[in-house]
C-alpha positions as CSV (number, residue, x, y, z in Angstrom):
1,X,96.6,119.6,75.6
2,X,97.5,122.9,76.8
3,X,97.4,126.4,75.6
4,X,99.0,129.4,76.3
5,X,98.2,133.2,75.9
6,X,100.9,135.8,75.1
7,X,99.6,138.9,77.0
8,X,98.8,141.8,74.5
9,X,99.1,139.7,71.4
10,X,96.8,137.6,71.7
11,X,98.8,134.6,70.0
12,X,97.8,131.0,70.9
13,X,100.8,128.4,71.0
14,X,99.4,124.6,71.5
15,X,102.2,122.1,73.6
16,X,100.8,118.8,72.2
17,X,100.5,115.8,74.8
18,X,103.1,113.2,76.0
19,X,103.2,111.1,72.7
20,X,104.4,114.2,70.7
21,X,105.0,116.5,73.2
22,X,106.9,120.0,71.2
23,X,107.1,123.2,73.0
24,X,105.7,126.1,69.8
25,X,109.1,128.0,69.4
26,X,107.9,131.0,68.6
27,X,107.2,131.8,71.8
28,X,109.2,134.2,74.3
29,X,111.4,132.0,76.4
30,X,109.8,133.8,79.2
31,X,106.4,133.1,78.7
32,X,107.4,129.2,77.9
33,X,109.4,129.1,81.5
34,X,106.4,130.8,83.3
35,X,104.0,128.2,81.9
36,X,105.9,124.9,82.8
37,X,106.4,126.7,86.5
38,X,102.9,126.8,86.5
39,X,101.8,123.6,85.5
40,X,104.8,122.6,87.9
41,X,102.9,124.3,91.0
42,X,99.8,122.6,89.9
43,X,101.4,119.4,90.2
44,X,103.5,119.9,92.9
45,X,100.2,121.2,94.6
46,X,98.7,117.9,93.5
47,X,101.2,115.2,95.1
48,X,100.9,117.5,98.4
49,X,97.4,116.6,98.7
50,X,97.9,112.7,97.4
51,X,100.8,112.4,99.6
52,X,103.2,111.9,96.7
53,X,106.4,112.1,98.1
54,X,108.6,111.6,95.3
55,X,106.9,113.7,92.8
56,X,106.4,116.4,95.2
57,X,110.0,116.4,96.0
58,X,110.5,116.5,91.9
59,X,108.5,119.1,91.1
60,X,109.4,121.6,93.6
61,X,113.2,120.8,92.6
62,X,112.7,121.3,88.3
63,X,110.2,124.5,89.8
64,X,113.0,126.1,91.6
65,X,115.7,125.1,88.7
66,X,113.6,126.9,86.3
67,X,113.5,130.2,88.8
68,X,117.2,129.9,89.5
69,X,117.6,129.8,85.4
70,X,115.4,132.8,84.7
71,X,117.3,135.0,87.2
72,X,120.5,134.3,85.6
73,X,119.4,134.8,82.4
74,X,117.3,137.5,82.0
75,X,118.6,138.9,79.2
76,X,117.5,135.8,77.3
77,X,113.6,135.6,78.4
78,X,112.5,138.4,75.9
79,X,113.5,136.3,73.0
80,X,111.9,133.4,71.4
81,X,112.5,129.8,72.5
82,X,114.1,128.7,69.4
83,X,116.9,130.8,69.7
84,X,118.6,128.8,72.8
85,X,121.3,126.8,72.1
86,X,120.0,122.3,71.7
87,X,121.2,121.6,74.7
88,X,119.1,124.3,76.7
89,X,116.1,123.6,74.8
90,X,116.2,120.2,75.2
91,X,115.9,120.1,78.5
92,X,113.2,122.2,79.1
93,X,110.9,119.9,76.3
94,X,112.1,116.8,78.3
95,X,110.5,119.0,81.4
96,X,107.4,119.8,79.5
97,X,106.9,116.1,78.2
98,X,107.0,115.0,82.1
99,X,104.5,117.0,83.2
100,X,102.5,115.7,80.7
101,X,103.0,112.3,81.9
102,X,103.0,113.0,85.7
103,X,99.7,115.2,84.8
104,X,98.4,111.7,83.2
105,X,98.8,109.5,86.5
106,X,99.9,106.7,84.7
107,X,103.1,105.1,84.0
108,X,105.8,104.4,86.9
109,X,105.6,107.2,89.2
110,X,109.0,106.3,90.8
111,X,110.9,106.9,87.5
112,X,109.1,109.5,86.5
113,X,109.5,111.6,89.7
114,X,113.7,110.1,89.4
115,X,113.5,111.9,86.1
116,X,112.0,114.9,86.8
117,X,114.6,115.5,89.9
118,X,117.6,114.5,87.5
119,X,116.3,117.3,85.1
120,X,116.0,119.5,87.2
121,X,119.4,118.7,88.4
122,X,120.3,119.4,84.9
123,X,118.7,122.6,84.6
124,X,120.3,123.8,87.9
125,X,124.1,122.7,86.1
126,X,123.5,124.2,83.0
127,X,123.5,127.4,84.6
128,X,126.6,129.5,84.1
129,X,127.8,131.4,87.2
130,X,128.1,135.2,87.0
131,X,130.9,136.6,88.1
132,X,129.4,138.8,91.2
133,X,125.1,138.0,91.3
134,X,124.5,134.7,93.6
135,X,122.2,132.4,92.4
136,X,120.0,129.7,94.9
137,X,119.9,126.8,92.4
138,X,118.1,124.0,94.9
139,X,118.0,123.1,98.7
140,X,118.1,119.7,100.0
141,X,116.5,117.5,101.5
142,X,113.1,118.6,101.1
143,X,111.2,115.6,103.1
144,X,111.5,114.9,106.5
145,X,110.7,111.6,107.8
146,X,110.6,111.6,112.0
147,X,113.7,111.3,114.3
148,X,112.6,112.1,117.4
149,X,114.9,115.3,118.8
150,X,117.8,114.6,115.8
151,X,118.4,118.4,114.0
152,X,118.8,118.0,110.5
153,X,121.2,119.1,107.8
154,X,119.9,121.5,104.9
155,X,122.2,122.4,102.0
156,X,121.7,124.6,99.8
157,X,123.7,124.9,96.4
158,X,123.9,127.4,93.9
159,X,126.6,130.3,93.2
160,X,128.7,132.8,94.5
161,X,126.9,131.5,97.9
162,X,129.6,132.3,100.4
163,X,129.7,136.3,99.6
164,X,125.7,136.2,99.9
165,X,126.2,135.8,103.9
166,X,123.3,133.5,103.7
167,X,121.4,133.0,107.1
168,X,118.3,130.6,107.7
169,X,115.2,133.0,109.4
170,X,112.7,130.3,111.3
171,X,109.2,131.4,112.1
172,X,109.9,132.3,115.7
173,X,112.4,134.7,114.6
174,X,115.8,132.4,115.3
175,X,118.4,132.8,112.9
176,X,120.8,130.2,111.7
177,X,124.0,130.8,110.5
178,X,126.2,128.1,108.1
179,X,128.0,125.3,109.7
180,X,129.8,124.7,106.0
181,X,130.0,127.4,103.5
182,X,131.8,127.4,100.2
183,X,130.9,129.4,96.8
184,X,128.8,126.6,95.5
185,X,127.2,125.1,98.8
186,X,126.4,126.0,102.6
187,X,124.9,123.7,105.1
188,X,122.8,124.7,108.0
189,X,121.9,122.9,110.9
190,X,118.0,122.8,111.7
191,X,116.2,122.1,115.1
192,X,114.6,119.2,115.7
193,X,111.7,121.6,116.9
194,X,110.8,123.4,113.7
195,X,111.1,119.9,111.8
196,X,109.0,118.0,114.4
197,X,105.5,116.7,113.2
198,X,103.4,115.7,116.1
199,X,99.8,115.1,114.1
200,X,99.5,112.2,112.2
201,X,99.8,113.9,108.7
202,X,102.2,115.8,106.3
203,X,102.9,119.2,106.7
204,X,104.6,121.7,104.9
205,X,106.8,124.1,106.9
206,X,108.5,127.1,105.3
207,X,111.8,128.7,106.4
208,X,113.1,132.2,104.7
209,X,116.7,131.6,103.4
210,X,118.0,135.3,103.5
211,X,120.9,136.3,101.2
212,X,122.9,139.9,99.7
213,X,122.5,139.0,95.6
214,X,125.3,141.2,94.5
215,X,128.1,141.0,96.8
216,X,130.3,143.9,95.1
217,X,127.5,146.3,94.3
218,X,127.7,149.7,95.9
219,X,124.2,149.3,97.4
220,X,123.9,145.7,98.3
221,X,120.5,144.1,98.4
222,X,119.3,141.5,100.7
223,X,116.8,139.4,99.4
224,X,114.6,136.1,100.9
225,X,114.0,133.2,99.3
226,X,111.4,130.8,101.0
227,X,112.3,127.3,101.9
228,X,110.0,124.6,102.4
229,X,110.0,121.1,104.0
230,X,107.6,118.6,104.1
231,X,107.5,116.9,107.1
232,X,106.5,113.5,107.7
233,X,103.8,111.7,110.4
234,X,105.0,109.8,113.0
235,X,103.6,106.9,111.6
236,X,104.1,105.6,107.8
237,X,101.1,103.6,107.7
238,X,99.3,100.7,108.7
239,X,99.1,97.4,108.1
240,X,96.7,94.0,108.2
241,X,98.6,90.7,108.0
242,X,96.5,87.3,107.7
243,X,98.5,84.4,108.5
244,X,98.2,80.8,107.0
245,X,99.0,77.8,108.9
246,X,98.8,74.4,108.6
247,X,98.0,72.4,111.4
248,X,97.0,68.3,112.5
249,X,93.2,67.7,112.4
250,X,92.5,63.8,114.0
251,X,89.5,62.5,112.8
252,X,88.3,59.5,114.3
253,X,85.7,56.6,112.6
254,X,84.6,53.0,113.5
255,X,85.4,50.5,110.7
256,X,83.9,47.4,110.0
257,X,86.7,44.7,109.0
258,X,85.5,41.1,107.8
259,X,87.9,38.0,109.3
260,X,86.8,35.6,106.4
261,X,86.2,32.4,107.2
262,X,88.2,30.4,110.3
263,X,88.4,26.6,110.6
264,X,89.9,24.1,112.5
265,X,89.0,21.0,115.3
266,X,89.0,22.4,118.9
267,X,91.2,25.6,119.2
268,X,91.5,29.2,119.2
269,X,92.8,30.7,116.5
270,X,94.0,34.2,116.0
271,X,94.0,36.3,113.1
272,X,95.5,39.3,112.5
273,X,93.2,42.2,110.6
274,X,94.3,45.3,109.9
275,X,92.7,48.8,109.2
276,X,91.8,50.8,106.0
277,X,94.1,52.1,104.0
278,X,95.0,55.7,105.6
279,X,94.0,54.8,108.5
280,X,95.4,53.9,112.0
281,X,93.6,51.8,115.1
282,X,92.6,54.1,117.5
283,X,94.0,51.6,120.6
284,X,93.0,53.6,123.8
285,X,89.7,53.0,122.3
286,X,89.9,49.6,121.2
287,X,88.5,48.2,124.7
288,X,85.4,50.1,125.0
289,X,84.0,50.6,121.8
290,X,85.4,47.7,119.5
291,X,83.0,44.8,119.1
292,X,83.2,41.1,117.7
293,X,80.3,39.6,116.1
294,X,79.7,36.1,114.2
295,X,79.1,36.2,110.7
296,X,77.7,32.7,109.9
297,X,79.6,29.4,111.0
298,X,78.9,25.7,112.4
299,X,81.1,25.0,115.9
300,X,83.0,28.1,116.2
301,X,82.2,31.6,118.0
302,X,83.9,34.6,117.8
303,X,85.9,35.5,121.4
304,X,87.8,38.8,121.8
305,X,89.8,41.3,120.2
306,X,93.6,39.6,121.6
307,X,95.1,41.9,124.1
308,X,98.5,40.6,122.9
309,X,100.1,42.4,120.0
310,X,98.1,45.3,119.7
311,X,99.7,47.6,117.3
312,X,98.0,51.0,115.2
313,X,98.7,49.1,112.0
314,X,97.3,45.8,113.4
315,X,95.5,43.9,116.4
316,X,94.7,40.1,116.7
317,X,91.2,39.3,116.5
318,X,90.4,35.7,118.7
319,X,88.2,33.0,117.8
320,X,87.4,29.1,119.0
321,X,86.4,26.2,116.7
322,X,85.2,23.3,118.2
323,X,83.9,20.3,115.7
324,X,81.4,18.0,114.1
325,X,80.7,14.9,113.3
326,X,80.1,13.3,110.2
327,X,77.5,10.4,109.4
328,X,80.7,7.6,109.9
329,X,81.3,9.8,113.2
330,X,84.9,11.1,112.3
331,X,85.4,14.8,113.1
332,X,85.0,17.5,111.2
333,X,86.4,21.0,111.6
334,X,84.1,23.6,113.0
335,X,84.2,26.8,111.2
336,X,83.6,30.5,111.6
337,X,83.5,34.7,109.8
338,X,83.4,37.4,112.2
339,X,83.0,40.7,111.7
340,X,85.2,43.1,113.9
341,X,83.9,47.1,114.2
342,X,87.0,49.2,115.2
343,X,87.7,52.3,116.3
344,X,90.2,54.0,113.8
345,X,91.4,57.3,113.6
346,X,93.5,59.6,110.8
347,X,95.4,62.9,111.4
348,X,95.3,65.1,108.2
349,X,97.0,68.5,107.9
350,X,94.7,70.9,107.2
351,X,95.0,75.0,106.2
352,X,93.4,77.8,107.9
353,X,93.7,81.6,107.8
354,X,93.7,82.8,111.5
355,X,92.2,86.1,112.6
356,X,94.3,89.5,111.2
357,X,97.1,91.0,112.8
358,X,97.3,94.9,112.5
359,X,98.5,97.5,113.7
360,X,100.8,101.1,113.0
361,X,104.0,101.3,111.6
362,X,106.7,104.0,112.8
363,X,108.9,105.8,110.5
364,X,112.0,105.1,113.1
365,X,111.4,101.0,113.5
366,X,111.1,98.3,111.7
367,X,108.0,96.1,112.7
368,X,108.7,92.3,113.5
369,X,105.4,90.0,113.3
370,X,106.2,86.6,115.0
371,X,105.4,83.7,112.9
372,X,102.5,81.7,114.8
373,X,103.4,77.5,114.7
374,X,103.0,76.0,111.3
375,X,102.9,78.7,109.5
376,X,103.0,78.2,105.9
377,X,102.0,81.8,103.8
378,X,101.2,85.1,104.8
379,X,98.6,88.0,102.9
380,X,99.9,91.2,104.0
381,X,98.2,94.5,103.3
382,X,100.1,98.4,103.8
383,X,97.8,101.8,103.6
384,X,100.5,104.1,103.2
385,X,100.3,107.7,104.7
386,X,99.9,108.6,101.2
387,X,96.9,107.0,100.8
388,X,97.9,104.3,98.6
389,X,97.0,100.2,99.6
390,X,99.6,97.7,98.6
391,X,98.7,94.0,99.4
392,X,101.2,91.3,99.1
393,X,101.6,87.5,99.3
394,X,105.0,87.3,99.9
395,X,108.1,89.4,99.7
396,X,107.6,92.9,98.3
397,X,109.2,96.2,98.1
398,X,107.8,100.1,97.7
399,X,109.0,103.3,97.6
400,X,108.1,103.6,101.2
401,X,108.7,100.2,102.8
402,X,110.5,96.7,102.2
403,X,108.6,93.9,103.3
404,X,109.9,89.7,104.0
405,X,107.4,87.9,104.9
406,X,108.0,84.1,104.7
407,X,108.0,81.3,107.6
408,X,110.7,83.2,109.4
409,X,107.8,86.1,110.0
410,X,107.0,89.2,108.8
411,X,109.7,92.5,108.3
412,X,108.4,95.6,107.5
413,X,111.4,98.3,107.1
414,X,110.4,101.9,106.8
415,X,112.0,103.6,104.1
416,X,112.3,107.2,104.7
417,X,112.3,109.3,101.7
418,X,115.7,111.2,100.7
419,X,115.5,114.2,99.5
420,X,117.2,114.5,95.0
């Protein structure tokens, strides 16, 4: 809730918050415009120190509407609000009702800084052109994001601009005459050099904008209007991006496989065992660490594992019966269990997050992260310059940056700010 002091009268007005926000009507347009610059500054002042880009660029824009409004119509500041026409009024509560909600920090502050830009768009088009004062209405852009040696365009709009003679004053004392000049618009080209930003931070550099405000009077005036540009780091942020792969993990065992019981009269006899369900023999091993022992039997012994028909999925396991005699002295077959201990192995696929990758990211390049071999997900984490942390597990976008990341690798493009 704020409140607001008519000097020498002593009159309170209350602006109720963002549910109900109302502007008290009683109250001298001027002293209504004066308050929502101020609480303007204080935000714009604000998202300088966050780093809010957007609402920065927002606020100064509805600021300087309001001060283009109030020079061309003084004669209307002296009376109360609730004399303007709807239309007027209406869009200086819609003003009031976004500060409140910028001043909350909650909400979406893209579409509330888009809003705030678009009214003060509107409050820059509602103003009706004299015939003969120039009015400064906006300037853009107002944020610079690096190009290393590129000059810049700056256009500023208003009326009556091309009698003004407007000329750009940098702080070394160059002066920078239009390129493009109509009554509504003139563009200037700016140096590289002034807009350059070597530290890694934002900065706010100011230009003076130097104009004649009436044209056709007698004794013509020349008046300065500052200009100021936020200019960007080099660098946008930074970033940390873990990697998830999946790779092959063999894992070797020795198994213990029963033959059940062989028989026959005087032979060898082979029989085929295979491994455990999952697994695989582990054949270059087979010969040095498989063993054959008996497992009870009368006139057979358990041989070899058959080098013949040696397969992962199955090997031949040799045995010989010889026989016996009964009490009549006919023969009787000779029997025989082994037990065969194998070497078997299984490859799983495991996951693992590898060590982080991180590193800067430039304003003027996107940033390519290879994708390591099986990759299969990626966490990815951005500090922006403006002090904000986004983390992401796939694809994501921000106001700043658009991010892929998917088994192709990671993208991060840079997405300079433009200017309402």
């Amino acid at each position: 809730m704020r409140k607001y002091m008519v000097a020498g009268l002593l009159s309170v007005a209350i602006w109720h918050g963002p549910a109900n926000a109302q502007i008290a009507e009683s109250l001298a347009t001027g002293v209504v415009l004066d308050e929502l610059q101020s609480q303007l500054d204080t935000a714009i002042t604000s998202a300088l120190q966050a780093g809010d880009l957007l609402i920065y660029q927002a606020g100064v824009e509805a600021r300087d509407a309001i001060a283009a409004w109030k020079q061309a119509n003084g004669n209307l500041l002296d009376k109360t609000f609730s004399s303007l026409d709807d239309t007027t009024k209406t869009i200086f509560s819609k003003t009031d009702t976004l500060i409140d909600k910028i001043d909350a920090k909650t909400g979406d502050r893209l579409a509330q800084a888009q809003e705030l830009g678009d009214t003060g768009v509107l409050i820059s088009t509602s103003i009706i052109p004299t015939q003969q004062r120039t009015l400064i209405t906006r300037y853009s852009p107002r944020v610079f994001a690096p190009q290393t040696g590129t000059p810049r365009v700056v256009t500023i709009y208003g009326a009556n601009i091309a009698e003004a003679k407007p000329l750009i004053t940098l702080p070394d004392g160059v002066k920078i005459s239009p390129v493009s000049l109509t009554s509504q618009a003139a563009s200037f080209i700016i140096p590289a050099s002034f807009l350059s930003n070597p530290i890694n931070a934002s900065t706010v550099v100011t230009a003076q904008l130097g104009y004649t405000r009436n044209a056709s009077a007698i004794f013509k005036k020349r008046v300065q209007k500052s200009l100021a540009f936020w200019t960007l780091p080099p660098v946008m942020g930074s970033y940390t991006a873990v990697a998830t792969v999946e790779r092959p993990n063999r894992v070797t065992d020795m198994a213990v496989i029963h033959t059940g019981e062989l028989s026959g009269k005087d032979k060898n006899i082979l029989k085929g065992i295979n491994p455990p369900s999952g697994w695989l023999f582990d054949l270059p091993r087979v010969d040095s660490s498989a063993t054959l022992v008996g497992n009870g039997g009368e006139a057979g012994r358990c041989q070899i594992i058959a080098p013949q028909d040696r397969s992962e999925s199955g090997v031949m396991v040799q045995v010989h019966v010889d026989h016996t005699r009964d009490w009549k002295g006919s023969k009787k077959s000779g029997w025989i269990r082994c037990i065969a201990t194998m070497p078997i192995y299984k490859v799983d696929q495991i996951r693992q997050a590898l060590p982080p990758t991180t590193g800067e990211i430039a304003w003027s390049s996107d940033l390519h992260i290879t994708p390591p071999e099986g990759i299969r997900s990626w966490a990815v984490s951005i500090k922006t310059m403006d002090g904000r942390t986004r983390q992401f597990t796939g694809s994501g976008l921000d106001q700043l940056f658009q991010l892929t990341a998917d088994t192709s690798g990671v993208l991060i493009k840079p997405l300079p700010p433009k200017g309402f």
